[in-house]
N, CA, C and O atoms as a GROMACS GRO file, in nm:
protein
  448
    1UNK      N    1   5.112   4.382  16.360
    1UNK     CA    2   5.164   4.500  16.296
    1UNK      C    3   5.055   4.606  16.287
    1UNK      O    4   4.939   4.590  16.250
    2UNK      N    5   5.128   4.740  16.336
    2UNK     CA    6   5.016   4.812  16.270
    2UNK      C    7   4.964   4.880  16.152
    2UNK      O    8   5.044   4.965  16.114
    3UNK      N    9   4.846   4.872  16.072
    3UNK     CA   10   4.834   4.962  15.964
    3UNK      C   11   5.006   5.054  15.928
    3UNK      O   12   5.085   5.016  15.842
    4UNK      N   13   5.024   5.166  16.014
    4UNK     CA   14   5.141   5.232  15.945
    4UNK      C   15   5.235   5.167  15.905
    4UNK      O   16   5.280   5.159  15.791
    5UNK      N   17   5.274   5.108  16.018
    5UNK     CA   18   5.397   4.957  15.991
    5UNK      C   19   5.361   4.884  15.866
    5UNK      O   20   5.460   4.872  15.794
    6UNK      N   21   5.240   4.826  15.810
    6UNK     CA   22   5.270   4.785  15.734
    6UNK      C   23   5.211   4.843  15.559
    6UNK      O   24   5.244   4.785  15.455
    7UNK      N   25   5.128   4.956  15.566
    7UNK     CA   26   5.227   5.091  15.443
    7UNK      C   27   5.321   5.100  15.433
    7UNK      O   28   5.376   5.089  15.323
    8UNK      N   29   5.409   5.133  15.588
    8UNK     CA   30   5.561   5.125  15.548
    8UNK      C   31   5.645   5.025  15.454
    8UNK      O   32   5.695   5.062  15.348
    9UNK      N   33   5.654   4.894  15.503
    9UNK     CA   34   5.675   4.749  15.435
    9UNK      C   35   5.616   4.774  15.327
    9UNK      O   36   5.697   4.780  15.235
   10UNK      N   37   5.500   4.795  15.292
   10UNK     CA   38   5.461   4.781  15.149
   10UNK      C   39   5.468   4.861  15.059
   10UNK      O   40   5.439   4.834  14.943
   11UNK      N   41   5.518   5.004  15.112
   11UNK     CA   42   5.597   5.079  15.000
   11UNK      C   43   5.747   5.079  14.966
   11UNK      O   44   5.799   5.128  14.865
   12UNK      N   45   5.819   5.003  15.084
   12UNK     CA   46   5.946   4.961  15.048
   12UNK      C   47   5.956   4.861  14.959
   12UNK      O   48   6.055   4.848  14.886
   13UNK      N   49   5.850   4.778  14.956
   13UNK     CA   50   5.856   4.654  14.913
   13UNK      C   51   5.805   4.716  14.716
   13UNK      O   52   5.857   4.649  14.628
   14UNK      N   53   5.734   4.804  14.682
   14UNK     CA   54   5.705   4.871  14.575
   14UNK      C   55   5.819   4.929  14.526
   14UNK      O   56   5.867   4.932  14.413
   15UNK      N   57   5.856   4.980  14.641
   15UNK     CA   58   5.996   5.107  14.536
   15UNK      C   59   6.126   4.958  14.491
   15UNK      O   60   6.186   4.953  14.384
   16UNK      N   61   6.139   4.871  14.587
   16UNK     CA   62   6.197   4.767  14.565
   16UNK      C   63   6.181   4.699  14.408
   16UNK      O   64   6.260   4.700  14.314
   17UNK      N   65   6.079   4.654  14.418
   17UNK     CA   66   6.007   4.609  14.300
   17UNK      C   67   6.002   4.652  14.203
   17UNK      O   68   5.987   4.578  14.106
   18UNK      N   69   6.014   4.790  14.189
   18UNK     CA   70   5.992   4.883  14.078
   18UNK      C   71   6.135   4.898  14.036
   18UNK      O   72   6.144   4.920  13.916
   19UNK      N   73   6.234   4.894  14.091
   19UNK     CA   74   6.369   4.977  14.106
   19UNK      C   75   6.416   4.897  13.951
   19UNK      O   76   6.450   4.968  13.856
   20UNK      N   77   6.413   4.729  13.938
   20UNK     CA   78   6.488   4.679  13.856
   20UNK      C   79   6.624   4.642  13.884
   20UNK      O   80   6.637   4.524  13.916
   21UNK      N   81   6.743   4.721  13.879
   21UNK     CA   82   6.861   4.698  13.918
   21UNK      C   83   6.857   4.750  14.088
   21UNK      O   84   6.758   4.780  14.154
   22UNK      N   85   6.954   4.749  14.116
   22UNK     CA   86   7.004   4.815  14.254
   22UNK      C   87   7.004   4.932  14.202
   22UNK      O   88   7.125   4.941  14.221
   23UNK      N   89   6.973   5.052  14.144
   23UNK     CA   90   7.031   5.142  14.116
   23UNK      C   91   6.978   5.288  14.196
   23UNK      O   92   6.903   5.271  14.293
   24UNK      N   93   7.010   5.416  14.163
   24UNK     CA   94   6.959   5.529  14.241
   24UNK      C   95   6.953   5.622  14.104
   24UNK      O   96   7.042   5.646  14.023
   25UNK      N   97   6.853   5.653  14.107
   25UNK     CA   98   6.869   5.802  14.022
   25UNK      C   99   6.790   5.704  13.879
   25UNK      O  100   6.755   5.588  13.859
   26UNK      N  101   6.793   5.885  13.779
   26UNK     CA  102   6.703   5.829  13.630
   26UNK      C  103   6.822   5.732  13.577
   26UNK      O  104   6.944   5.738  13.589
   27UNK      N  105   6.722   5.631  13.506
   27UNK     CA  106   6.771   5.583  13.423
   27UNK      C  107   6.925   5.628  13.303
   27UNK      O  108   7.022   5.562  13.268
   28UNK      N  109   6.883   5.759  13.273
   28UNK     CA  110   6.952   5.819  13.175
   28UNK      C  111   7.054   5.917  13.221
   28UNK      O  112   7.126   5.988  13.151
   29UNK      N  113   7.047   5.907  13.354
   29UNK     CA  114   7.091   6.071  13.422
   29UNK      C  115   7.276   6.032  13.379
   29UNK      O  116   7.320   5.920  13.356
   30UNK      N  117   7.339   6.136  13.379
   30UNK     CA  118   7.466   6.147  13.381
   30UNK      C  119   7.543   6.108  13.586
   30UNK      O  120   7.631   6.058  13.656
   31UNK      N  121   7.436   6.172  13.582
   31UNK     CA  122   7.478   6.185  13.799
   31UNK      C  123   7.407   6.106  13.856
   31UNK      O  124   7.285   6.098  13.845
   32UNK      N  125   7.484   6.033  13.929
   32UNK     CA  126   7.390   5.870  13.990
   32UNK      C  127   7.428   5.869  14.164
   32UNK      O  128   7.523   5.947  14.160
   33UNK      N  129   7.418   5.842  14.273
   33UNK     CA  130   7.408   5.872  14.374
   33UNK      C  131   7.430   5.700  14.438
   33UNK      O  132   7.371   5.593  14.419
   34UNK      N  133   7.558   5.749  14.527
   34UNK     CA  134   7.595   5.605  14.613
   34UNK      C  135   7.562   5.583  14.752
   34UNK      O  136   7.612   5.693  14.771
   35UNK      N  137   7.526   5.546  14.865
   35UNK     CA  138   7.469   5.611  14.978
   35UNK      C  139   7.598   5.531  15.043
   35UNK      O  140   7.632   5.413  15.033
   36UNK      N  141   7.643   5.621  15.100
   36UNK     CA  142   7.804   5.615  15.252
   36UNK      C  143   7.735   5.548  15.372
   36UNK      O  144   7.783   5.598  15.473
   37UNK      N  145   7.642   5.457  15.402
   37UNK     CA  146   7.584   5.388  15.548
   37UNK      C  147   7.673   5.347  15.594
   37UNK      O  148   7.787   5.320  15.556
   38UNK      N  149   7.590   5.339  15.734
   38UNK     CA  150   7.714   5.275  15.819
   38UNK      C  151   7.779   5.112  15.806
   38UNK      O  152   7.716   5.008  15.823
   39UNK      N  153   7.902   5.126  15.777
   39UNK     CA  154   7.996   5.001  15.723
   39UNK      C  155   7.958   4.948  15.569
   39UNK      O  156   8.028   4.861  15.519
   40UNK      N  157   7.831   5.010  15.487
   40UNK     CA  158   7.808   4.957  15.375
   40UNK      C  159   7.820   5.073  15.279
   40UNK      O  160   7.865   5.176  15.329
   41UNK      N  161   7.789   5.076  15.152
   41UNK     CA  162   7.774   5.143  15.032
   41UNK      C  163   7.633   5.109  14.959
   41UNK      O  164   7.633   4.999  14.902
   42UNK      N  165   7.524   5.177  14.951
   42UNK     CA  166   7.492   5.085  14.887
   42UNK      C  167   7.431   5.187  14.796
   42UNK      O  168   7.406   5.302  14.831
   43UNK      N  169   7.412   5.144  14.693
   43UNK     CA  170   7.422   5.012  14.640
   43UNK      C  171   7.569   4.954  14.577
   43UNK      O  172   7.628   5.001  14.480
   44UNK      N  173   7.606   4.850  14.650
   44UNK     CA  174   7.775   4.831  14.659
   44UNK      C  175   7.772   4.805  14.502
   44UNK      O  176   7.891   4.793  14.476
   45UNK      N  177   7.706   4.791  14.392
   45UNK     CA  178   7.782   4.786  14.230
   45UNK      C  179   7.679   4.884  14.146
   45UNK      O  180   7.556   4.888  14.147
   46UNK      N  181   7.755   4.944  14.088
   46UNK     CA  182   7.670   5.063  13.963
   46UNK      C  183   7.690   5.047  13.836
   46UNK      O  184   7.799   5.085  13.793
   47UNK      N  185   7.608   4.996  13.757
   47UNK     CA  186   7.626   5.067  13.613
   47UNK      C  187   7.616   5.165  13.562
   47UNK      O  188   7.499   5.202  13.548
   48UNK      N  189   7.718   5.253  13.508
   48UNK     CA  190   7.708   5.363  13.453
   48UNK      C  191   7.753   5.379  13.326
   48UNK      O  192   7.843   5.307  13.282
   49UNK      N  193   7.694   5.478  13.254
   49UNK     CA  194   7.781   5.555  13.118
   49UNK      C  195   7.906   5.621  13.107
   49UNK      O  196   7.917   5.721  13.179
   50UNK      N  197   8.010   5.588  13.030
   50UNK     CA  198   8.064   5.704  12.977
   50UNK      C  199   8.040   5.855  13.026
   50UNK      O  200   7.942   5.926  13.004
   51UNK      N  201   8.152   5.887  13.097
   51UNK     CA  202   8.112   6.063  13.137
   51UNK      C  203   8.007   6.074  13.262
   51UNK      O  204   7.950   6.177  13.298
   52UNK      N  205   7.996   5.948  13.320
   52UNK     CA  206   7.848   5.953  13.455
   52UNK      C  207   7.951   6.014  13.565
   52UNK      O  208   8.057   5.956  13.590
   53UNK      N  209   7.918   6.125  13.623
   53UNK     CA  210   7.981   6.165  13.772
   53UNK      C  211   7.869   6.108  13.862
   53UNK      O  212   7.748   6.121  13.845
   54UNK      N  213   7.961   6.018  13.998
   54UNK     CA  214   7.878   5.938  14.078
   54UNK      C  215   7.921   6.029  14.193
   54UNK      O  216   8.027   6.092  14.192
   55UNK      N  217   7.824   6.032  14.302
   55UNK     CA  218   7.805   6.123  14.407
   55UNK      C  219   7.802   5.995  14.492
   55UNK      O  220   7.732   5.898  14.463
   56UNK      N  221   7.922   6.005  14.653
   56UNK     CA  222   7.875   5.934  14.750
   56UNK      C  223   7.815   6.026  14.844
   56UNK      O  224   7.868   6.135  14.868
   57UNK      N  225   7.721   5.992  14.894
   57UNK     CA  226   7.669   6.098  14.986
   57UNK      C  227   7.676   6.002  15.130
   57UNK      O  228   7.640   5.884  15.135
   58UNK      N  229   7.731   6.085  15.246
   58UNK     CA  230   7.709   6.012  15.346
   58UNK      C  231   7.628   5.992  15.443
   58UNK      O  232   7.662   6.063  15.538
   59UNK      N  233   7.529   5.925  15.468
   59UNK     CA  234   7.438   5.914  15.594
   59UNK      C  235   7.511   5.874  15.743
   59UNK      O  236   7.469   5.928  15.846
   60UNK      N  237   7.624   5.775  15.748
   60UNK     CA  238   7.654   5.693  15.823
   60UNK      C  239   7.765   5.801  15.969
   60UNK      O  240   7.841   5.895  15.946
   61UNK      N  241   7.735   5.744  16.093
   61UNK     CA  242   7.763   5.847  16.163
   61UNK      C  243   7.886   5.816  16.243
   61UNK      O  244   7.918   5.856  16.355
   62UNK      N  245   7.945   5.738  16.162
   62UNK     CA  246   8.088   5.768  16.187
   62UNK      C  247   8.226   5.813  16.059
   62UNK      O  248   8.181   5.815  15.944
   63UNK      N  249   8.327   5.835  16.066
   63UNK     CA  250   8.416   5.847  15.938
   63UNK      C  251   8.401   5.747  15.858
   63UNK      O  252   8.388   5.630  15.895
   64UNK      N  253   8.402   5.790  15.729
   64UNK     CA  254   8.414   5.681  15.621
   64UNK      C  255   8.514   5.749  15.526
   64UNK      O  256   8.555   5.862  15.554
   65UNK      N  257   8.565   5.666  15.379
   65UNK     CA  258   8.658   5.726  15.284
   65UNK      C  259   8.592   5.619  15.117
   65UNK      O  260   8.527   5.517  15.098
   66UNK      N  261   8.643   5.697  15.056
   66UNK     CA  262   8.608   5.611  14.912
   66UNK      C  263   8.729   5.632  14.865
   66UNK      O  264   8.767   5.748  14.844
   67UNK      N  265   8.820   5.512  14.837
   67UNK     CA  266   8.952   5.476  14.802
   67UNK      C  267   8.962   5.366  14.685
   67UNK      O  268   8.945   5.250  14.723
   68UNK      N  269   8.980   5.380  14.582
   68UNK     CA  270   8.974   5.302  14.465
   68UNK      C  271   9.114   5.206  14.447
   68UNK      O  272   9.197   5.190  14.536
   69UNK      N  273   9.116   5.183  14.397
   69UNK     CA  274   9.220   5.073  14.358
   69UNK      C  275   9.359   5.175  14.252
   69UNK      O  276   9.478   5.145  14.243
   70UNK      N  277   9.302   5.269  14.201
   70UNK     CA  278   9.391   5.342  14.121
   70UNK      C  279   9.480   5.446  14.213
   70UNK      O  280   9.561   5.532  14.179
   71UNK      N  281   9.431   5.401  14.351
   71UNK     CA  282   9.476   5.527  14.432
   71UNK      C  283   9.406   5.674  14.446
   71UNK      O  284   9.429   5.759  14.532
   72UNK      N  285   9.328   5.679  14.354
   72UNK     CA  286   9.216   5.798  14.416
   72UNK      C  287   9.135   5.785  14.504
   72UNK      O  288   9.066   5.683  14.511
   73UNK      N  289   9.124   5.899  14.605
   73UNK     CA  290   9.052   5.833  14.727
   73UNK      C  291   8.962   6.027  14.771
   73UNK      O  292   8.983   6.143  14.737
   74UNK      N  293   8.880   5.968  14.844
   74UNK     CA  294   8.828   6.111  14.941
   74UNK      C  295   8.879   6.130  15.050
   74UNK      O  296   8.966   6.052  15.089
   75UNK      N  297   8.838   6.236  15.128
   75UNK     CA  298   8.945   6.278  15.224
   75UNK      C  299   8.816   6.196  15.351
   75UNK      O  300   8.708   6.150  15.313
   76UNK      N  301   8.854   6.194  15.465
   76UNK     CA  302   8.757   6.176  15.558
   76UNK      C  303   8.562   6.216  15.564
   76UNK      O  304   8.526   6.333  15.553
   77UNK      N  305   8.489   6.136  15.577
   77UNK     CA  306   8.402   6.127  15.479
   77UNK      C  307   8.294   6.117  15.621
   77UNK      O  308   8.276   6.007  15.672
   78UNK      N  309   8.222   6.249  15.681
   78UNK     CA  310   8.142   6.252  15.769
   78UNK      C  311   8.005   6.246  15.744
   78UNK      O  312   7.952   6.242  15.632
   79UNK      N  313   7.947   6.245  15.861
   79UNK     CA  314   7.752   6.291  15.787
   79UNK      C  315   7.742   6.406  15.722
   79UNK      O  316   7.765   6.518  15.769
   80UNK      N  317   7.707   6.380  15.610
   80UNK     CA  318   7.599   6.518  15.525
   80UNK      C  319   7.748   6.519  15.460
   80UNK      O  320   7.741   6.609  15.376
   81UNK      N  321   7.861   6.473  15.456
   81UNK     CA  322   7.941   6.510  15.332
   81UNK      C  323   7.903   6.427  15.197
   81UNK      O  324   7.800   6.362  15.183
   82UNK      N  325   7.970   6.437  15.136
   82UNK     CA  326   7.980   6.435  14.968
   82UNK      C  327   8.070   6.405  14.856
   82UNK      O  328   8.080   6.496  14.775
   83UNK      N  329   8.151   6.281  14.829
   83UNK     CA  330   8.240   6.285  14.738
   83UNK      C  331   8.189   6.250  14.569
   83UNK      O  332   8.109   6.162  14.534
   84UNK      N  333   8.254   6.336  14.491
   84UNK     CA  334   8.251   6.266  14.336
   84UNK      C  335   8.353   6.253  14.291
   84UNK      O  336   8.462   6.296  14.327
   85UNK      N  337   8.303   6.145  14.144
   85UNK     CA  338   8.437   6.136  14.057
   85UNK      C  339   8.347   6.121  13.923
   85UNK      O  340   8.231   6.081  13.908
   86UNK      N  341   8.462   6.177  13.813
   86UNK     CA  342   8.371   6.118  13.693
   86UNK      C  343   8.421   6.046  13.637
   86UNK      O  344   8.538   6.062  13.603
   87UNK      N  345   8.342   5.923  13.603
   87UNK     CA  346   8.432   5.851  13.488
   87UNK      C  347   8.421   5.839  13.389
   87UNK      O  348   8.310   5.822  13.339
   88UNK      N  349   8.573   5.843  13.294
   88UNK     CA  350   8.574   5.891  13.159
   88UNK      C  351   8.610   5.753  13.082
   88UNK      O  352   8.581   5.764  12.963
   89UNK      N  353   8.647   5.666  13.104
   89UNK     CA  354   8.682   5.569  13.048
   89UNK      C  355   8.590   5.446  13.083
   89UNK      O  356   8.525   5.459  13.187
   90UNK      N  357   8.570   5.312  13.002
   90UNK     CA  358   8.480   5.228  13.050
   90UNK      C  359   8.614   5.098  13.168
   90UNK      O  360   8.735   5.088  13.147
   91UNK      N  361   8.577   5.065  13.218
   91UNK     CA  362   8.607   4.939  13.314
   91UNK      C  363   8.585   4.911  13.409
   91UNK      O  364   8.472   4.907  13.359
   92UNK      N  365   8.573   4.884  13.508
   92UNK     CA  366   8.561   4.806  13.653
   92UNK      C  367   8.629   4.902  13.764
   92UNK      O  368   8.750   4.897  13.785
   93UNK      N  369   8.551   4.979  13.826
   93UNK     CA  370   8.654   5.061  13.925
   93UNK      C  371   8.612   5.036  14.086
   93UNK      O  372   8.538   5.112  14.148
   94UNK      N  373   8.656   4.947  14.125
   94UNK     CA  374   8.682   4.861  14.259
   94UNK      C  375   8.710   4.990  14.345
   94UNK      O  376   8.777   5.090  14.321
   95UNK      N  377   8.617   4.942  14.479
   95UNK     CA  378   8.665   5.076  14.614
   95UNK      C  379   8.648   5.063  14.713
   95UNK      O  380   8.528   5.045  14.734
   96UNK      N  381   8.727   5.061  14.831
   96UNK     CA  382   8.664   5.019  14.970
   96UNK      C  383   8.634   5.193  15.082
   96UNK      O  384   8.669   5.306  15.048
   97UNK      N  385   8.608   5.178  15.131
   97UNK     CA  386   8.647   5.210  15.291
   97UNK      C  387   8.769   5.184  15.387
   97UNK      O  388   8.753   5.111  15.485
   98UNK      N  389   8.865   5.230  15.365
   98UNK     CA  390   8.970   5.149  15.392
   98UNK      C  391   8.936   5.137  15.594
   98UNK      O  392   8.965   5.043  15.669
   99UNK      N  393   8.888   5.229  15.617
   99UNK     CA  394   8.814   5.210  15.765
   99UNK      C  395   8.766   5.106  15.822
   99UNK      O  396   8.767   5.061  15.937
  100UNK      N  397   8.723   5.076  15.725
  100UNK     CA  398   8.615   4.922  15.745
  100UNK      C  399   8.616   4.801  15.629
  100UNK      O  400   8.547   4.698  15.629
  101UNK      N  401   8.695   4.834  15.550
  101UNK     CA  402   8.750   4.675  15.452
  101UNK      C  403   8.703   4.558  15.558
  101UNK      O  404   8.629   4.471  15.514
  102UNK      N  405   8.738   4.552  15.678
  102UNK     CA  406   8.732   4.426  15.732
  102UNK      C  407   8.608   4.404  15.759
  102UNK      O  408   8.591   4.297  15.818
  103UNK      N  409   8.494   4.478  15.732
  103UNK     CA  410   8.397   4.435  15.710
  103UNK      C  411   8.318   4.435  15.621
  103UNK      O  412   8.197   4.430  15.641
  104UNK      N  413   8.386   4.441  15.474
  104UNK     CA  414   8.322   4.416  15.363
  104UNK      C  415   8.265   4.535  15.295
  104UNK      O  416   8.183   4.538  15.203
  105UNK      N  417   8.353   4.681  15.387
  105UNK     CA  418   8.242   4.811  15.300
  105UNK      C  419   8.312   4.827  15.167
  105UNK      O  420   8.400   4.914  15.161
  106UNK      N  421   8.289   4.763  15.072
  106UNK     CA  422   8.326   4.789  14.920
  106UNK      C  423   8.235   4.840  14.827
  106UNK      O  424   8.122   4.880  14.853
  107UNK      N  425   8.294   4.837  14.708
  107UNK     CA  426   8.204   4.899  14.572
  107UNK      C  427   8.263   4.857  14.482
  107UNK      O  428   8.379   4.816  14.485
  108UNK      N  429   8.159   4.865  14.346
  108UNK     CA  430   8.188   4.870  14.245
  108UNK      C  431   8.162   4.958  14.158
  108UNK      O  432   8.039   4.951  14.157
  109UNK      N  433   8.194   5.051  14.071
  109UNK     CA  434   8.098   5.117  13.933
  109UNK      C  435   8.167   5.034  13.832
  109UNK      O  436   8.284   4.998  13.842
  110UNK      N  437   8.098   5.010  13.746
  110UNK     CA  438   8.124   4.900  13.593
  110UNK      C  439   8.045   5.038  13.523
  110UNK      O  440   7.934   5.089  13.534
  111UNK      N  441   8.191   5.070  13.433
  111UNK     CA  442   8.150   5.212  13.335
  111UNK      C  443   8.118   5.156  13.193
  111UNK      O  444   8.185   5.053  13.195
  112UNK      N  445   8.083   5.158  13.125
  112UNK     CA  446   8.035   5.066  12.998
  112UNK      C  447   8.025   5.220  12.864
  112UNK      O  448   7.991   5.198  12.748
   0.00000   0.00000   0.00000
């Protein structure tokens, strides 16, 4: 490996380490950030607050969608787009990709 290669590894391996949960964003923030990759979500489960608006942002370079179980969904979901929702109530809000369900692109936010 070379030197850069492995700074690289070892600052992934820090921000990893440091992170605690799977999570993105401050601790306290109201707005928390989901990343749209290709066939995944990640981080596929979130804890959030009361009143947290979650941002999917998409990297992944084909269509994607965020479709919940309540029937709210985004419209076609390209690179550099962007969906939110806020949630106002606490429970379990389940979501796939309906694009790619068959390969496991799901989510969770657990609103507390």
């Amino acid at each position: 490996m070379t030197r850069k290669s492995l700074f690289v590894a070892a600052t992934l391996l820090a921000v990893v380490a440091c992170s605690g949960e799977d999570e993105t964003g401050p601790p306290d923030s109201n707005e928390v950030t989901v990343t749209v990759a290709d066939d995944q979500f990640v981080p596929p489960t979130r804890t959030v607050e009361v009143g947290t608006t979650v941002h999917w942002n998409t990297t992944g370079t084909h269509g994607h969608n965020v479709t919940f179980d309540d029937e709210q969904s985004s419209d076609v979901l390209n690179e550099g787009d962007t969906y939110e929702r806020t949630f106002s109530a606490p429970g379990e809000y389940h979501y796939v990709c309906t694009f790619h369900a068959n390969l496991g692109m799901e989510g969770t936010i657990i609103v507390e």
